[in-house]
DOSEVO-857414 format. One line per 10 residues: their letters; for each residue z, y, x of C-alpha. Coordinates in steps of 0.1 Angstrom, whole numbers, plus 5000, padded with zeros to 4 digits. Last residue first. Example, Ala and Ser with C-alpha at 12.3 -4.5 7.8 and 13.67 -1.06 7.14 Angstrom:
SA> 5071,4989,5137  5078,4955,5123
This chain:
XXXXXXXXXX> 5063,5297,5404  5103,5300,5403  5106,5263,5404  5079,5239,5412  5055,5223,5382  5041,5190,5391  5049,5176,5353  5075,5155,5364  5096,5178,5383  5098,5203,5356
XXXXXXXXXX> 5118,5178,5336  5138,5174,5369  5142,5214,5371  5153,5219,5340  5179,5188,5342  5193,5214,5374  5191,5247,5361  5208,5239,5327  5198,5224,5295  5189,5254,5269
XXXXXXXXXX> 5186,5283,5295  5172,5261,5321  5146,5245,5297  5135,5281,5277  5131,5298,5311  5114,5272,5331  5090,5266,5310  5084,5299,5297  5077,5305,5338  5055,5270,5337
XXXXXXXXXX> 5028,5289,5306  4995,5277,5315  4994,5240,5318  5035,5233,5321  5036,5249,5285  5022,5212,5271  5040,5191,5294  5074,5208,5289  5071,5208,5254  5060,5167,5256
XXXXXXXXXX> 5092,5160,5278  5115,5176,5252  5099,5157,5225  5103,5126,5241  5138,5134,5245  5146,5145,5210  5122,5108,5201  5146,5090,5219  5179,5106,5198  5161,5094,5171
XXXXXXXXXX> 5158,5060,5181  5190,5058,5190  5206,5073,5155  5240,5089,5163  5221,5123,5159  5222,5146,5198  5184,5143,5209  5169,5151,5171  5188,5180,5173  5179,5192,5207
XXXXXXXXXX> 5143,5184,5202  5149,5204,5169  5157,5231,5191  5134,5226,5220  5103,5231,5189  5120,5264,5178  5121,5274,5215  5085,5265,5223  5075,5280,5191  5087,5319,5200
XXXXXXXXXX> 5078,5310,5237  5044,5302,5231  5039,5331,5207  5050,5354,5225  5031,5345,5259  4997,5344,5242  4973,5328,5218  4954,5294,5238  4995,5282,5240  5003,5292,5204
XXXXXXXXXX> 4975,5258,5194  4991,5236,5214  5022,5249,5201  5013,5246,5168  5004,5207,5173  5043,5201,5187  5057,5221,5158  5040,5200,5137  5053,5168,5153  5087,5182,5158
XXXXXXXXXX> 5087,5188,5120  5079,5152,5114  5107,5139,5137  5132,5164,5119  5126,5146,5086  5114,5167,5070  5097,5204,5069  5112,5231,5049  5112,5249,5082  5076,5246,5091
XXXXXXXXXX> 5067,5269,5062  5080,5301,5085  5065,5286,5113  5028,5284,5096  5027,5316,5079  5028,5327,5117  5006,5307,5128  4979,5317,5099  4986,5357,5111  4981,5351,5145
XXXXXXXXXX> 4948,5326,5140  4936,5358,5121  4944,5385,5149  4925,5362,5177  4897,5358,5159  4876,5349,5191  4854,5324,5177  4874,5296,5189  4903,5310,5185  4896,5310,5146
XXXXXXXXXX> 4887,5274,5153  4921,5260,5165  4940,5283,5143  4924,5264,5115  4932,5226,5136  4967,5239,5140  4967,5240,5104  4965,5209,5095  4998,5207,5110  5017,5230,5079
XXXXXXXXXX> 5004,5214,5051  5003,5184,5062  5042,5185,5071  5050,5201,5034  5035,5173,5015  5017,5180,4983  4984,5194,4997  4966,5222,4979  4982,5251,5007  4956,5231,5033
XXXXXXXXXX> 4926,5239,5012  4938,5277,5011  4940,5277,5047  4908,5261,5047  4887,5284,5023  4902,5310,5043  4887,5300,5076  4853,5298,5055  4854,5333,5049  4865,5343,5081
XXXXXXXXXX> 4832,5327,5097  4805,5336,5071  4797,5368,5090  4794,5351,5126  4772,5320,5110  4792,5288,5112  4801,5269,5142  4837,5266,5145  4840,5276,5105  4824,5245,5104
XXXXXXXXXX> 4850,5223,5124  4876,5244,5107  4861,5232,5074  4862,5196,5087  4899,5198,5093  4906,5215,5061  4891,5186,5044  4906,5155,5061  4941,5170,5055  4935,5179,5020
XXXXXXXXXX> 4920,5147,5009  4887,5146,4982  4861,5155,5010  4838,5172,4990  4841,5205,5005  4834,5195,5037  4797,5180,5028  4789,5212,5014  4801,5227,5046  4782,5204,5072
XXXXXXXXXX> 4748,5215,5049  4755,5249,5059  4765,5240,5089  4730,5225,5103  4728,5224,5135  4758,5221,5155  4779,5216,5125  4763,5182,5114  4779,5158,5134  4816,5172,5131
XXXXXXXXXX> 4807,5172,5091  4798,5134,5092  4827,5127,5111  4849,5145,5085  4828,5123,5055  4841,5092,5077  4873,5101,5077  4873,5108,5042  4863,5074,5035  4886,5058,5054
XXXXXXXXX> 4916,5078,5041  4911,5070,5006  4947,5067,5003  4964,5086,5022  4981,5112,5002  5010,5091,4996  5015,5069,5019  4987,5035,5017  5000,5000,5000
């Protein structure tokens, strides 16, 4: 028996391949196709896959048509991590102010997300996404994102506690690309000089760099 919101996942996976084929040259036809796909989180993807290709003036236009898409879906952690894939393509085509505005309606929904583990993984595909953006926004997501690792490190569950760790590790790897001094700040403030270093350590980023 399929989650909620999953079933007919095959099919719309296959309809969001289609549109990833067709966007290079022919996005017109790539959007029709996108609009049909019956699941939220399969749809908004493939409209920010056109949107990454469309015509200059149709571009914001269909960037809205996916937030709005995304807003349809009845669980609160699609919602909010389909949208990395919007912000995504409005950096894409150098829409820098919208795929501001969409994170940051994105981290105030992120709050009503659970379990913790699920809002970690949004969190975690924002920050990718935060990371193309700017300083600010790395570190304002980066330090929600260490807090729930924090949580999720410190419940009496094991498995939880593993995943705080992972998720720890996987901050650090994803600001050790271009953001190591927000690193550094946000894991030595939070954990101490010396675990912030050894986290550091195994993602080949040195101290004070």
């Amino acid at each position: 028996m399929s989650r909620a919101g999953w079933d007919n996942a095959d099919q719309c996976a296959r309809m969001r391949t289609r549109v990833q084929q067709l966007v290079a040259s022919h996005w017109a036809e790539a959007l029709k196709v996108a609009t049909e796909i019956s699941r939220p989180w399969y749809r908004v993807q493939a409209l920010a896959a056109v949107a990454s290709a469309a015509a200059d003036e149709r571009v914001e236009a269909v960037l809205e048509k996916a937030c709005g898409e995304a807003a349809r879906d009845t669980d609160a952690y699609r919602r909010v991590a389909v949208l990395a894939w919007v912000i995504g393509a409005a950096m894409s085509r150098d829409r820098t102010a919208f795929a501001e505005r969409v994170l940051r309606g994105a981290m105030v929904q992120s709050a009503a997300i659970t379990p913790m583990k699920s809002r970690a993984a949004a969190l975690e595909l924002l920050l990718a996404e935060a990371a193309r953006i700017g300083e600010r926004e790395t570190r304002q997501i980066a330090a929600v994102l260490l807090d729930v690792a924090a949580a999720l490190s410190a419940d009496p569950i094991k498995k939880w506690r593993k995943w705080g760790v992972s998720y720890v590790n996987r901050t650090a790897g994803i600001l050790s690309e271009d953001h190591s001094l927000v690193a550094e700040d946000l894991l030595a403030a939070r954990f101490g000089a010396e675990r912030a270093g050894a986290i550091l350590a195994r993602h080949g980023v040195r101290r004070g760099r």
